[in-house]
BALOBA-1460 file (C-alpha; in Angstrom, 3 decimals):
// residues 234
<rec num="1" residu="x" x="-89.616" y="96.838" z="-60.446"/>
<rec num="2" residu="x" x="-91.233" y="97.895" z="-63.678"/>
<rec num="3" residu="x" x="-88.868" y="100.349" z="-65.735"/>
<rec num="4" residu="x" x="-90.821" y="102.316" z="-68.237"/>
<rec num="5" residu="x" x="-89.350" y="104.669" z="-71.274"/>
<rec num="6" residu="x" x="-91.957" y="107.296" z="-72.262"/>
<rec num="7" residu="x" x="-91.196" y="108.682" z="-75.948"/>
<rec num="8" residu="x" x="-92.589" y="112.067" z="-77.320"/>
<rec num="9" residu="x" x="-95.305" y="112.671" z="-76.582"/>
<rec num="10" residu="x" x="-95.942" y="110.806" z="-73.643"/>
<rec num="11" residu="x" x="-93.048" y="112.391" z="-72.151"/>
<rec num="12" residu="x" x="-94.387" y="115.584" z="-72.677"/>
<rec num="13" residu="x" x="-97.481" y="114.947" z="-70.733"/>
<rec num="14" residu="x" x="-95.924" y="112.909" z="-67.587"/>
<rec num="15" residu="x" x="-96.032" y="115.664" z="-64.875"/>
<rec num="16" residu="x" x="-98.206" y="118.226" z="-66.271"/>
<rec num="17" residu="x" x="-100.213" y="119.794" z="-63.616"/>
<rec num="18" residu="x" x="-103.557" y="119.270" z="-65.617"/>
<rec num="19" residu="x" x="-104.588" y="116.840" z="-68.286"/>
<rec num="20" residu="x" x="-107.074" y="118.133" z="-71.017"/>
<rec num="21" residu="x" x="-108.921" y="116.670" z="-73.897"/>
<rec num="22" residu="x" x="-106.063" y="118.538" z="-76.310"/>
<rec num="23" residu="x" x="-103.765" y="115.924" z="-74.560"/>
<rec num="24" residu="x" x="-106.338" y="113.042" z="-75.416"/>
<rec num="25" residu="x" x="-106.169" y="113.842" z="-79.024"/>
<rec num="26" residu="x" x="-102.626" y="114.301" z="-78.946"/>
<rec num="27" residu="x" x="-102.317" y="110.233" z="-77.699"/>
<rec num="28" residu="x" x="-104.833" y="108.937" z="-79.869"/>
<rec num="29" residu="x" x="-103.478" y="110.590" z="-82.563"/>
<rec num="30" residu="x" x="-99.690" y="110.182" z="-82.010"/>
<rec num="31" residu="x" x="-99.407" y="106.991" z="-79.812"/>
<rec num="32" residu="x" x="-102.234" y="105.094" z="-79.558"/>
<rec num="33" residu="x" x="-104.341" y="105.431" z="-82.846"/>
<rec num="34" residu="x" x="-106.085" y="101.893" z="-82.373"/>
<rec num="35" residu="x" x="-105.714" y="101.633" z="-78.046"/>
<rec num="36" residu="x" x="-103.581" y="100.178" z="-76.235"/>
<rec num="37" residu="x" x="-102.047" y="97.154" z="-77.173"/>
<rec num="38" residu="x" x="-99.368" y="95.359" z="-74.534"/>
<rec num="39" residu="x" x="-99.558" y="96.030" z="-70.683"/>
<rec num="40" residu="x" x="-96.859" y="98.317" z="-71.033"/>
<rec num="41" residu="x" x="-98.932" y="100.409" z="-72.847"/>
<rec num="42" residu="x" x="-101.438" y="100.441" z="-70.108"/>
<rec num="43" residu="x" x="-98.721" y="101.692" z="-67.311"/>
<rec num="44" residu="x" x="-97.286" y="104.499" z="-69.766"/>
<rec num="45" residu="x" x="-101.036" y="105.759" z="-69.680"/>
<rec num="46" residu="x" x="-101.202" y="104.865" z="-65.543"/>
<rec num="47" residu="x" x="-98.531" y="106.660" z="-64.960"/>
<rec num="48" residu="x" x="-99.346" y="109.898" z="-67.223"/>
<rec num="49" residu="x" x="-102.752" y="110.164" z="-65.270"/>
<rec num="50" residu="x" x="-101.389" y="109.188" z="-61.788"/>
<rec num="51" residu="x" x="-98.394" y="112.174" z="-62.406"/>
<rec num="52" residu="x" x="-101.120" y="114.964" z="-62.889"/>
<rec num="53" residu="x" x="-102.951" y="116.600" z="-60.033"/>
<rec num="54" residu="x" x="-106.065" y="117.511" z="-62.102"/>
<rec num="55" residu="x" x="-107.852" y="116.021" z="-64.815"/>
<rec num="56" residu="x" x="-110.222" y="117.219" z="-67.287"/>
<rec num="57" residu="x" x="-113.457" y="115.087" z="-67.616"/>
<rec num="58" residu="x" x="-112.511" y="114.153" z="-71.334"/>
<rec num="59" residu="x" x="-109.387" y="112.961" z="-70.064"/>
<rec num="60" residu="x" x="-111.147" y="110.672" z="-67.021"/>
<rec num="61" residu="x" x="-113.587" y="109.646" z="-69.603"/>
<rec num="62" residu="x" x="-111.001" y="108.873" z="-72.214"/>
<rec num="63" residu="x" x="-108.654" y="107.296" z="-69.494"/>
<rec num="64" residu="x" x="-111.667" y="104.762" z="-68.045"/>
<rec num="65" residu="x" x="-112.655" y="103.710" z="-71.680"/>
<rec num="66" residu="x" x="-109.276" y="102.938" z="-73.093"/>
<rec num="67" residu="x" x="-107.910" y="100.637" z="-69.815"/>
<rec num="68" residu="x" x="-111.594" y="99.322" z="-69.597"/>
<rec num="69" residu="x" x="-110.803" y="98.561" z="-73.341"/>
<rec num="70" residu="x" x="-107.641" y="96.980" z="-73.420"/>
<rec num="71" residu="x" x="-108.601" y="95.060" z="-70.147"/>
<rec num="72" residu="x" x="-111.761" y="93.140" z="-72.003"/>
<rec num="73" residu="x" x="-110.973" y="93.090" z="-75.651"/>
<rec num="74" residu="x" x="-107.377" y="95.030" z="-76.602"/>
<rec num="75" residu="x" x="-103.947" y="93.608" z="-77.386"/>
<rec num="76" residu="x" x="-103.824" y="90.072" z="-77.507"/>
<rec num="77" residu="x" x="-106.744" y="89.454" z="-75.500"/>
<rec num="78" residu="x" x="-109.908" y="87.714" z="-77.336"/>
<rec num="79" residu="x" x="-111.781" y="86.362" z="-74.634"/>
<rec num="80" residu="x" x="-113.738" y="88.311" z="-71.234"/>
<rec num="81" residu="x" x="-111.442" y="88.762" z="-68.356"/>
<rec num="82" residu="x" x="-110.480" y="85.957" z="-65.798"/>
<rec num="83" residu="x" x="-108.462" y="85.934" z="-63.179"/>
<rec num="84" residu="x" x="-105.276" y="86.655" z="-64.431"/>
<rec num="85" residu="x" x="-106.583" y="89.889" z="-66.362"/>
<rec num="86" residu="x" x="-107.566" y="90.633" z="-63.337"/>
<rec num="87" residu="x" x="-104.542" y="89.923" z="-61.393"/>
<rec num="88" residu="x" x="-102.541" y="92.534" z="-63.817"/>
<rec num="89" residu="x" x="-105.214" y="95.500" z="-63.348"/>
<rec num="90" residu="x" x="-105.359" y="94.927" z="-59.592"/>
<rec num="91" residu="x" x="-101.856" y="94.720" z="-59.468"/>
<rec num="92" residu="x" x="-101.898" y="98.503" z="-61.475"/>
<rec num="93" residu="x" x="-105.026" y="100.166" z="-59.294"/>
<rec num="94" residu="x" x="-104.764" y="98.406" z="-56.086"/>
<rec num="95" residu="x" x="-102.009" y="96.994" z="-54.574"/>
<rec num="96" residu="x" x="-102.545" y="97.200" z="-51.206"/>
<rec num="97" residu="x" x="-105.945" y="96.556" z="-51.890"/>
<rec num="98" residu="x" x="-107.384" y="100.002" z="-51.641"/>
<rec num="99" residu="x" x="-108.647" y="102.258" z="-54.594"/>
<rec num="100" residu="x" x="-107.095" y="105.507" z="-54.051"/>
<rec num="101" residu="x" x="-108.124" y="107.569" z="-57.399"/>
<rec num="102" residu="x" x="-111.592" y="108.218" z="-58.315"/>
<rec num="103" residu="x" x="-110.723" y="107.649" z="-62.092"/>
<rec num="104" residu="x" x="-109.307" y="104.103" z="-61.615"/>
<rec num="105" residu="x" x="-112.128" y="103.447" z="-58.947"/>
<rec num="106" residu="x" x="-114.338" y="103.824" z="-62.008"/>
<rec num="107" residu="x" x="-112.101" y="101.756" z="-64.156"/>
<rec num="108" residu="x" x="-112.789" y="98.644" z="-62.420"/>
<rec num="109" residu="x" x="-116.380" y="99.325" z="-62.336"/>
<rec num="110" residu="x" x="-116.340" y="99.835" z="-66.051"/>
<rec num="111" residu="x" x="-114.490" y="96.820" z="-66.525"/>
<rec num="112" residu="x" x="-116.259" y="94.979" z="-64.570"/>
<rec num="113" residu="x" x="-119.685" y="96.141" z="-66.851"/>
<rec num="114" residu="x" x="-118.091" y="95.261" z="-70.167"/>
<rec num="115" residu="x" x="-116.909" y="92.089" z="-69.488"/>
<rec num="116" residu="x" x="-119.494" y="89.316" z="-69.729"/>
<rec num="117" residu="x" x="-117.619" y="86.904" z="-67.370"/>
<rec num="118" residu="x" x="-115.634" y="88.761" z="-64.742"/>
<rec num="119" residu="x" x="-113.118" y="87.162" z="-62.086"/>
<rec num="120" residu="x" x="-114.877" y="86.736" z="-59.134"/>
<rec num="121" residu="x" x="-111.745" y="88.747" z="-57.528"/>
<rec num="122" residu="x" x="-112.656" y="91.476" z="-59.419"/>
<rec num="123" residu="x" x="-116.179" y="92.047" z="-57.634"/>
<rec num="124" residu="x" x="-114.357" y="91.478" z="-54.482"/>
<rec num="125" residu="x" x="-112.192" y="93.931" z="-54.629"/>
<rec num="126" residu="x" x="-115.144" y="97.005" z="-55.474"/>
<rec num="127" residu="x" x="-117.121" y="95.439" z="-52.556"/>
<rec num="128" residu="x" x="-114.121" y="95.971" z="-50.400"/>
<rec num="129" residu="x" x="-114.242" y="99.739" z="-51.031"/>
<rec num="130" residu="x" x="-117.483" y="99.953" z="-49.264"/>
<rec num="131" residu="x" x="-116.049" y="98.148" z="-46.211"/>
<rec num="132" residu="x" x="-112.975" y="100.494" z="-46.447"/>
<rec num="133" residu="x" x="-114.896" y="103.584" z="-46.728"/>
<rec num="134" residu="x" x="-117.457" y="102.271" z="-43.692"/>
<rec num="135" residu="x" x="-114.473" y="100.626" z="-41.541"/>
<rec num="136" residu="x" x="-111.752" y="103.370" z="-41.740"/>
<rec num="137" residu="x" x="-113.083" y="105.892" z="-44.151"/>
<rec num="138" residu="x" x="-110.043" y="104.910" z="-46.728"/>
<rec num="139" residu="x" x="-110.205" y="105.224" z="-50.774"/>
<rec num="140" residu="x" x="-112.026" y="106.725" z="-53.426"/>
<rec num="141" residu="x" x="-114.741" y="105.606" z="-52.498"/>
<rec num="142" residu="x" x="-114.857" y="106.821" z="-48.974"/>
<rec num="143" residu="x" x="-113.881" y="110.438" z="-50.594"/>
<rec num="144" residu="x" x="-117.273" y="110.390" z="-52.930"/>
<rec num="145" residu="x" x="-119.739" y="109.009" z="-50.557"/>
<rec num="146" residu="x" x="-122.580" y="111.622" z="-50.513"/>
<rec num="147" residu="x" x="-124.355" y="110.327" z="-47.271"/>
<rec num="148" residu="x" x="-121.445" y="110.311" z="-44.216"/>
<rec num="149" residu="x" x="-123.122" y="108.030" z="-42.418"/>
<rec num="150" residu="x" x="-121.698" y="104.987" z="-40.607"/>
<rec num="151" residu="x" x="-124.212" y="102.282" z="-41.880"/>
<rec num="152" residu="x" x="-125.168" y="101.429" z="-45.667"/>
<rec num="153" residu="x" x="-127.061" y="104.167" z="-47.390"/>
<rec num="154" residu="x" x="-129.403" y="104.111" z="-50.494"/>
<rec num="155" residu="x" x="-126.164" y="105.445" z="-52.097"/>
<rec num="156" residu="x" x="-124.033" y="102.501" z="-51.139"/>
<rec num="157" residu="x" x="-126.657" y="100.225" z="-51.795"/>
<rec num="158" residu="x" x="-126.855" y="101.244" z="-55.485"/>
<rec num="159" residu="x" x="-123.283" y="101.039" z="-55.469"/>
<rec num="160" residu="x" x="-123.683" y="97.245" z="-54.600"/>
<rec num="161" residu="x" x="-126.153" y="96.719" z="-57.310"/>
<rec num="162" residu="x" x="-123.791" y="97.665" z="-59.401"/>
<rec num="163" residu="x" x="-121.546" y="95.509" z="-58.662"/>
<rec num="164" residu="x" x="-123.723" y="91.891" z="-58.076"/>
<rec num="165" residu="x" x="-126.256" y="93.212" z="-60.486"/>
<rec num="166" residu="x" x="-125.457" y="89.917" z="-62.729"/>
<rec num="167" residu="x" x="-125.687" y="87.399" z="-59.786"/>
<rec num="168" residu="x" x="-129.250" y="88.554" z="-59.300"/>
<rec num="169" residu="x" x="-131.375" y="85.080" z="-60.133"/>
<rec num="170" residu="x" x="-135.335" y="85.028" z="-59.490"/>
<rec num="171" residu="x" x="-134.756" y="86.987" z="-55.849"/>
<rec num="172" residu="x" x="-131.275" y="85.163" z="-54.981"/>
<rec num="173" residu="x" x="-127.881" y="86.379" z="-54.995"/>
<rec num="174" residu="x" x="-125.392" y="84.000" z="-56.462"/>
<rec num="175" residu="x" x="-122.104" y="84.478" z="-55.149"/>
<rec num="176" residu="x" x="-119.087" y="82.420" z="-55.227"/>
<rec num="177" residu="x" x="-117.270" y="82.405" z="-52.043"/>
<rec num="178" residu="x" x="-114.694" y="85.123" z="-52.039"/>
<rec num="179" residu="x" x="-117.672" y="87.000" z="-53.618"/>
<rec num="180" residu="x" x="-119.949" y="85.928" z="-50.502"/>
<rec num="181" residu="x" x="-116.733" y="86.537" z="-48.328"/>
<rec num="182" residu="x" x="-116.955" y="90.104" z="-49.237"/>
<rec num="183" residu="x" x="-120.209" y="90.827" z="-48.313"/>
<rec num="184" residu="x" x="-119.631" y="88.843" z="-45.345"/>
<rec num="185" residu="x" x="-117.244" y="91.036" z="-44.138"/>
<rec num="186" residu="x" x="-119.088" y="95.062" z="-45.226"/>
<rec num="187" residu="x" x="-121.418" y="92.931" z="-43.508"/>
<rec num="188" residu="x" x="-119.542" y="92.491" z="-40.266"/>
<rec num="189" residu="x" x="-118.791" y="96.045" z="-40.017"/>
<rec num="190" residu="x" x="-122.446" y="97.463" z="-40.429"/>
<rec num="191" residu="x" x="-124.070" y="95.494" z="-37.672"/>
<rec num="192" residu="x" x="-125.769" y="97.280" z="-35.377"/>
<rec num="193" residu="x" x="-125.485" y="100.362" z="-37.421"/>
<rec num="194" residu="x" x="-128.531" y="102.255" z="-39.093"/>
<rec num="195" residu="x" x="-128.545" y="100.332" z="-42.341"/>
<rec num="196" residu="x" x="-130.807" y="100.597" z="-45.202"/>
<rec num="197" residu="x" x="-133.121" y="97.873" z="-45.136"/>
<rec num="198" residu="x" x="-132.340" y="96.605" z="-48.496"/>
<rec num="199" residu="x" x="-128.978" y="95.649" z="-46.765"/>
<rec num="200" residu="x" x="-130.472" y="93.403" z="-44.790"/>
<rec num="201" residu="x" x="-132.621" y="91.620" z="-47.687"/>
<rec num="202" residu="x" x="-130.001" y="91.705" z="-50.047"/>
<rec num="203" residu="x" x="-127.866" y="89.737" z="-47.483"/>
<rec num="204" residu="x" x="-130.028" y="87.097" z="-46.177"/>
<rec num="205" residu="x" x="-130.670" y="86.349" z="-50.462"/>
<rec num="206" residu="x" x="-127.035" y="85.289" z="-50.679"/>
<rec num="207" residu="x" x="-126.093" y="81.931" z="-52.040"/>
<rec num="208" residu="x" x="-123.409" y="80.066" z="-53.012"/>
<rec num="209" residu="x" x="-123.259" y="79.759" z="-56.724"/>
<rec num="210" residu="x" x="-121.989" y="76.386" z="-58.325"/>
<rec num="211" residu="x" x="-121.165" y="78.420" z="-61.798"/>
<rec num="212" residu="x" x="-117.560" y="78.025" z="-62.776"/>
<rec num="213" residu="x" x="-117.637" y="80.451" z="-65.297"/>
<rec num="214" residu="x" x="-116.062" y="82.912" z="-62.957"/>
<rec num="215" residu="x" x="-113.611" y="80.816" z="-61.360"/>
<rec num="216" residu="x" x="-109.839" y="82.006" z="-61.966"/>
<rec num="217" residu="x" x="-108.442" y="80.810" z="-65.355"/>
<rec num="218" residu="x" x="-105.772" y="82.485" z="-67.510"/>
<rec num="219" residu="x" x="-104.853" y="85.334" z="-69.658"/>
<rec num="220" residu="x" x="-101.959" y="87.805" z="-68.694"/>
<rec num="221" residu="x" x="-99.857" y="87.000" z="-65.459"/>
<rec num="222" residu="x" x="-97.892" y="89.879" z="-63.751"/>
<rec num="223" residu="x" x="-96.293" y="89.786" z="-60.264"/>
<rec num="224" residu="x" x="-97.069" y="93.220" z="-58.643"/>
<rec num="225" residu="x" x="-94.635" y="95.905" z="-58.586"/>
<rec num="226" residu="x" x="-92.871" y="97.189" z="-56.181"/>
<rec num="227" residu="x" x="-92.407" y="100.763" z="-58.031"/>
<rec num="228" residu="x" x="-91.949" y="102.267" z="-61.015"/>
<rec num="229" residu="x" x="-88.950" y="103.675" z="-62.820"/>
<rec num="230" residu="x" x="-90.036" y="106.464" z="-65.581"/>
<rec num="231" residu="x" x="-87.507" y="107.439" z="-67.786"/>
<rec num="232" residu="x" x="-87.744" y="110.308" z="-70.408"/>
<rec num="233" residu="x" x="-86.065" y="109.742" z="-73.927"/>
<rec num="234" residu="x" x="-85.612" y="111.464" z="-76.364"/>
């Protein structure tokens, strides 16, 4: 269990109904004038944004691009994420393995776009909300879907590219294997469906890549929590 101490003004913020950009300033002014800087820092912020029930779009926007931040290049980090960066955001925006927030959905996306390198468990786990959302309609994803329907859409399919977008090499898609595994299983759950067709071709492209440049090597470890404690001091 993680106990966290949130000074003024983060203390001020932690349960406020609505987050706003005068909040934003407030942070970057106050508390976190050059980003975040330890992991710590990164579940004061987590916890701030997961206490209020709305958010302002400067605060999602602000929210996505510090994490994203401190996740590729802040703190002690110098190098792209690996595997073990990636094992301490999962372990902060999915848990169990589902994305419930819309905010932190976006967060590993954005991540995922700064980072030259990524952790191959990183794409797995954003490929995983499109099996959620089509398997048992779970997540943020599921919630922002714009086409309902129960095979892949155009919508889902650009939500894809985003993701693999890098493996794309002269009409292949290089995958490692948990990558491949992924779209194995979105894959499983769509057959027979009414799929868009670029499903299919996208699918029968795959690959297994021999590139170890996104195999699991070190930065941060964490173990993943089992809660949180938030104490207020003054």
């Amino acid at each position: 269990m993680l106990e966290l101490t949130l000074r003024y003004p983060a203390s001020a913020l932690a349960g406020k109904p609505r987050l706003t950009r005068d909040d934003v300033q407030m942070l970057r002014r106050w508390m976190f004038p050059a980003g975040l800087q330890s992991e710590t820092d990164a579940w004061r912020i987590l916890l701030i944004h997961r206490s209020a029930q709305e958010k302002s779009l400067d605060w999602s926007r602000w929210f996505v691009e510090v994490m994203a931040g401190f996740f590729t290049r802040g703190g002690d980090f110098r190098r792209n994420p690996d595997a073990d960066r990636a094992d301490c955001l999962m372990a902060m925006i999915a848990p169990e393995g589902v994305i419930g927030d819309a905010d932190e959905l976006d967060l590993l996306l954005h991540t995922m776009e700064l980072a030259g390198a990524r952790a191959d468990s990183l794409a797995a786990l954003a490929l995983d909300q499109l099996r959620l959302a089509l398997e048992t309609g779970e997540g943020a994803y599921a919630a922002q879907r714009s086409a309902k329907r129960s095979g892949i859409s155009v919508d889902d399919l650009d939500f894809v590219y985003r993701i693999v977008r890098d493996r794309l090499e002269r009409g292949r898609l290089c995958m490692t294997e948990r990558e491949a595994a992924a779209m194995s299983r979105i894959d499983a759950v769509v057959r027979g469906r009414m799929n868009h067709p670029g499903w299919r071709r996208l699918v029968d492209s795959l690959v297994l890549s021999d590139d170890d440049r996104r195999a699991d090597r070190g930065w941060l470890r964490v173990a993943p929590t089992d809660g949180l404690i938030l104490e207020d001091a003054a």
